[in-house]
C-alpha positions in Angstrom: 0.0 0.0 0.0 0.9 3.1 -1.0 2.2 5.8 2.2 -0.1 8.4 1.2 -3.2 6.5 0.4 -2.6 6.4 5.1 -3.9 9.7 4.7 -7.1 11.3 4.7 -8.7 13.3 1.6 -9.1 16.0 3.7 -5.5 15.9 5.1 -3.7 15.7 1.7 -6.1 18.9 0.1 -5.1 20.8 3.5 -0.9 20.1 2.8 -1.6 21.1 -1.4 -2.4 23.8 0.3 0.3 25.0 2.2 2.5 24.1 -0.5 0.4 25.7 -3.1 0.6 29.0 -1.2 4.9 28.4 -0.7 5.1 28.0 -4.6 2.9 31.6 -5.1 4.8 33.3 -2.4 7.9 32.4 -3.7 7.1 33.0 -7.2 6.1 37.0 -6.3 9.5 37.3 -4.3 11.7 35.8 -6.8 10.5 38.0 -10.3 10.7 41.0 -10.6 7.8 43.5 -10.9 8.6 44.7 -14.4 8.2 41.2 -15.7 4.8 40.8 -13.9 3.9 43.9 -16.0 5.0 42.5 -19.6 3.3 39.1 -18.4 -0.1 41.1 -17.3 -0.3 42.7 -21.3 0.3 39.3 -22.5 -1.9 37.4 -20.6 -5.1 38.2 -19.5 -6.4 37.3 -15.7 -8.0 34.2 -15.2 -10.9 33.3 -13.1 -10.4 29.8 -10.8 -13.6 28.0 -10.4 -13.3 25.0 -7.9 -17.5 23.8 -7.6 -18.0 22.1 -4.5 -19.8 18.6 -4.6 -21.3 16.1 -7.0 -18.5 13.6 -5.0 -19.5 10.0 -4.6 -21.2 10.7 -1.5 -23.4 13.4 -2.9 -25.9 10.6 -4.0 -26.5 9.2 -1.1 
């Protein structure tokens, strides 16, 4: 058996995350702001959509 598959669902979308906040932290602090303005022209904002539900579960 896999070592992560010892972990809950809930514990494993908690650490993503953490690390998922590290890696866009450290992303801002390591280019600089004159590239985040020739990246802005280029490409245009994006909006995340994360629905909630329609799991396994939600059927029963």
């Amino acid at each position: 058996m896999s070592h992560w598959r010892s972990y809950s669902k809930t514990s494993l979308l908690m650490a993503w995350s953490v690390v998922e906040r590290c890696m866009a932290d450290l992303v801002e602090r390591l280019v600089p702001d004159e590239l985040w303005v020739l990246f802005r022209q280029v490409v245009p904002p994006t909006e995340v959509r994360r629905p909630q539900g329609g799991g396994p579960a939600a059927g029963r």
